[in-house]
C-alpha positions as CSV (number, residue, x, y, z in Angstrom):
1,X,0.3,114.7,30.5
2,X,-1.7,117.9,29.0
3,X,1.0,119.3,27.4
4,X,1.5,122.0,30.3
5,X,4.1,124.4,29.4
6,X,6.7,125.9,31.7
7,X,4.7,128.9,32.1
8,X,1.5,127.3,33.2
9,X,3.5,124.9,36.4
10,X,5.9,127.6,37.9
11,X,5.5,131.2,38.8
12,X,6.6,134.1,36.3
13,X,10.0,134.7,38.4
14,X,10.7,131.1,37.9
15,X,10.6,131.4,34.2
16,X,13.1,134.2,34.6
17,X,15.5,132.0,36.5
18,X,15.0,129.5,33.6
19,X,16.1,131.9,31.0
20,X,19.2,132.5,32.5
21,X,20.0,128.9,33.4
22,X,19.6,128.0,29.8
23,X,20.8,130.9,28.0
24,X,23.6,131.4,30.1
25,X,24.5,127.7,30.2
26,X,27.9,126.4,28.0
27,X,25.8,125.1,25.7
28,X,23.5,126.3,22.5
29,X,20.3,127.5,24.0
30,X,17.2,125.7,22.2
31,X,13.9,127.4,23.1
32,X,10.3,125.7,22.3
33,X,8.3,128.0,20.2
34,X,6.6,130.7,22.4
35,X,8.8,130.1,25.5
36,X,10.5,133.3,25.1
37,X,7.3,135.2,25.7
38,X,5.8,132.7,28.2
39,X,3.0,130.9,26.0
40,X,0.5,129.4,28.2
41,X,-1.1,127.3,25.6
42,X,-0.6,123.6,25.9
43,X,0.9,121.5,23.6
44,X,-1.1,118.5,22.9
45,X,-0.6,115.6,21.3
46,X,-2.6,115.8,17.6
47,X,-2.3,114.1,14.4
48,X,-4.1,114.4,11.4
49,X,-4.5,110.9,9.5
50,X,-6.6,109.7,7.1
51,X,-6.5,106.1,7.4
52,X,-9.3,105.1,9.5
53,X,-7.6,101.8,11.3
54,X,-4.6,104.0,11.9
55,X,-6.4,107.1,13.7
56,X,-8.1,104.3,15.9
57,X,-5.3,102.6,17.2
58,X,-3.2,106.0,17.7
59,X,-6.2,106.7,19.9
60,X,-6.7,103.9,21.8
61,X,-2.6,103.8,22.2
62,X,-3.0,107.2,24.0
63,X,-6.1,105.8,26.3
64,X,-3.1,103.1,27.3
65,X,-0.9,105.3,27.5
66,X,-2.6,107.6,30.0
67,X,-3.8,104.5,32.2
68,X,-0.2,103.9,33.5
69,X,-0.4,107.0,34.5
70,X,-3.3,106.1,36.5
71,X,-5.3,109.1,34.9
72,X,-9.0,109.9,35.4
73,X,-10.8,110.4,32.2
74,X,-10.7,110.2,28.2
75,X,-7.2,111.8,27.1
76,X,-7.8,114.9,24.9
77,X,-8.6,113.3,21.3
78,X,-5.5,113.2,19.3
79,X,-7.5,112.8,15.6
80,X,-9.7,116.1,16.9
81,X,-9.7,119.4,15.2
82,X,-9.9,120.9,18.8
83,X,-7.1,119.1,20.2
84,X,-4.9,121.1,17.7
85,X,-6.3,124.3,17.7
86,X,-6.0,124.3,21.7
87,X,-2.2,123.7,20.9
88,X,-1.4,126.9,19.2
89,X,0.1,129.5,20.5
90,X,-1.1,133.1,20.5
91,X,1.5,134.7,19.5
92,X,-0.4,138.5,20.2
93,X,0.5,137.7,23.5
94,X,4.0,139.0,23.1
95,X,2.7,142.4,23.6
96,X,1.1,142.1,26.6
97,X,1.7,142.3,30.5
98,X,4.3,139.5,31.5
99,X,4.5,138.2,28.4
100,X,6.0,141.5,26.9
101,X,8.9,141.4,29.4
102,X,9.6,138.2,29.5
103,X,10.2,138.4,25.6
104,X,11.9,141.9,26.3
105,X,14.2,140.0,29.3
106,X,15.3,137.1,26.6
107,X,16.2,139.5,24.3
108,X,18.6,141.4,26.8
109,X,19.8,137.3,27.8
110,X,20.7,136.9,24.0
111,X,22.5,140.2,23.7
112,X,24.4,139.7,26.1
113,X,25.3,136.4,25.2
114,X,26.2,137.4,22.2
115,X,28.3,140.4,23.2
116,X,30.1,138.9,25.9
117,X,33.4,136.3,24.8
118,X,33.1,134.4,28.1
119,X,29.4,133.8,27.4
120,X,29.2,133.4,23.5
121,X,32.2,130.8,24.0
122,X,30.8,127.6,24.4
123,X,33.6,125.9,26.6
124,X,33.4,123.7,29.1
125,X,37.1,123.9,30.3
126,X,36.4,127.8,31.5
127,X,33.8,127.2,33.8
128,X,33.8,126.6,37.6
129,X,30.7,125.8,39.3
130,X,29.6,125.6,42.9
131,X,27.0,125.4,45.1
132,X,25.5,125.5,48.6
133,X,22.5,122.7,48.5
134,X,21.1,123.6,52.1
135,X,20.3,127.4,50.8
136,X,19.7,126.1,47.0
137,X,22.2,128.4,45.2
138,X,24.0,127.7,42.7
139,X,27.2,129.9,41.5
140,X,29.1,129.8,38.2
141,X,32.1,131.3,36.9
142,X,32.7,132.0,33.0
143,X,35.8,133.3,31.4
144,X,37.6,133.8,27.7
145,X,40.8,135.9,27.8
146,X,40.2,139.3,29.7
147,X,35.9,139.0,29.8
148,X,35.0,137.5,32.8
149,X,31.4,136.5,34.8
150,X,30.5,135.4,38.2
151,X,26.0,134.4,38.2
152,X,24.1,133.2,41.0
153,X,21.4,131.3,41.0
154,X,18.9,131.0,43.6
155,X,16.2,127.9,43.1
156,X,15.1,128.8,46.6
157,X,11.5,130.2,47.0
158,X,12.6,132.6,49.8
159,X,15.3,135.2,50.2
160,X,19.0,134.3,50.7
161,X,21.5,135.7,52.7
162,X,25.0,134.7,51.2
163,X,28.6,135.3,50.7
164,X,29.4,134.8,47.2
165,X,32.9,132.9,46.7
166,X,33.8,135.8,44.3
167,X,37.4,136.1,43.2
168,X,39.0,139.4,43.6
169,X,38.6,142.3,40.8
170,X,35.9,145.1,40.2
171,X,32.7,143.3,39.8
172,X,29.4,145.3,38.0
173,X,25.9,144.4,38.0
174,X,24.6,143.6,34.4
175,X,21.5,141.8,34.7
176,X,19.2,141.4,37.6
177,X,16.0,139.0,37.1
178,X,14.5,140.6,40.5
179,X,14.9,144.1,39.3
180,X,11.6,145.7,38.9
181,X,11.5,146.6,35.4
182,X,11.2,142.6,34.8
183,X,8.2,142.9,37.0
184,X,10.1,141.2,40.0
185,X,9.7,142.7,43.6
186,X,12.7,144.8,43.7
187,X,16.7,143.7,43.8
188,X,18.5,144.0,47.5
189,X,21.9,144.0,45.5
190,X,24.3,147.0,44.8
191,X,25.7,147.9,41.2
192,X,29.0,146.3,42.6
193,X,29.6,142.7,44.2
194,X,32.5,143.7,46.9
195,X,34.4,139.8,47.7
196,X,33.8,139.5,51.1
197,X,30.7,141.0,51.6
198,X,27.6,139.6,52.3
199,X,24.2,139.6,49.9
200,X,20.5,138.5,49.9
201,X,19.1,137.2,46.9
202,X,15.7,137.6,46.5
203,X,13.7,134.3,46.0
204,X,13.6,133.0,42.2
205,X,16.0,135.2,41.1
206,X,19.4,135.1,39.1
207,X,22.1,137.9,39.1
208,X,25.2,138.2,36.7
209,X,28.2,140.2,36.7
210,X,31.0,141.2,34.9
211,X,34.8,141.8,35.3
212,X,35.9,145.1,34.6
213,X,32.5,146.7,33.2
């Protein structure tokens, strides 16, 4: 209703595991300005009209429009100049703390989107998806010609124990959200995914690996 973004409602691993479900996903990523550095600044509603009639009605149809809501209060005052300014992003930001590595972690997604023909091509018909729903893990195959991935997902909060439905091959580590140069609290998983074998994911977390790295 405040124009919360992603970064201010879930927890910074959480953003991680959004970066790779979006970037990684069959589909071209779109990314709201500042998300790729974790912008905390909402994004309120604003307008800037000159039309006196007009600016009071688009405020009084935001007053009805927070009331079915059942919200508490006077909405943030679209016509204001401090509605917009609380709306832009600080884009300084990028160098700092979490923000720096979450930029510096979607930049290594995009590379290796980019790099990789199973992830750069966009088809649905190479993909397999699965799941386990109790344990909140989600696993997905990619593939174009020889280049091949296998990521899991974990949307749990807590740590996983699993045995990843991995076919057979050589499987490498590439990117690690829980690794702790992404500020995460440290990866339980080997360089190489062995089929068979069990794992624990860390909460929040998302792995990838390729085929034949």
């Amino acid at each position: 209703m405040l124009g919360e973004r992603l970064s201010a409602l879930v927890s910074f691993e959480s953003l991680k595991l959004a970066a790779g479900a979006v970037i990684f996903s069959p589909y071209i990523p779109i990314l709201f300005m500042g998300e790729e550095y974790g912008e905390d600044s909402p994004f309120l509603y604003f307008v800037s009209h000159s039309d006196i009639p007009l600016i009071e009605a688009v405020r009084q149809g935001r007053k009805r429009e927070f009331s079915e809501f059942k919200w508490q209060g006077e909405p943030p005052d679209p016509q204001s100049a401090e509605t917009f300014l609380k709306s832009k992003i600080n884009w300084e930001k990028r160098f700092e703390g979490n923000h720096k590595v979450l930029l510096n972690f979607y930049k290594e997604l995009i590379t290796l989107r980019k790099t990789t023909p199973a992830l750069s091509y966009p088809d649905k018909t190479r993909l397999a998806v699965d799941g386990l729903e109790e344990k909140k893990i989600v696993f997905m195959r990619r593939w174009k010609d020889s280049s091949h991935v296998f990521i899991i997902f974990n949307f749990n909060n807590s740590d996983v124990k699993i045995i990843p439905p991995i076919p057979e091959g050589r499987w490498s580590k590439v990117v690690d959200s829980s690794e702790q140069r992404w500020n995460g609290s440290g990866s339980l998983l080997s360089y190489e995914l062995v089929p068979g074998n069990e794992i624990t994911m860390r909460g929040r977390s998302f792995v990838i690996y390729c085929k034949g790295v």
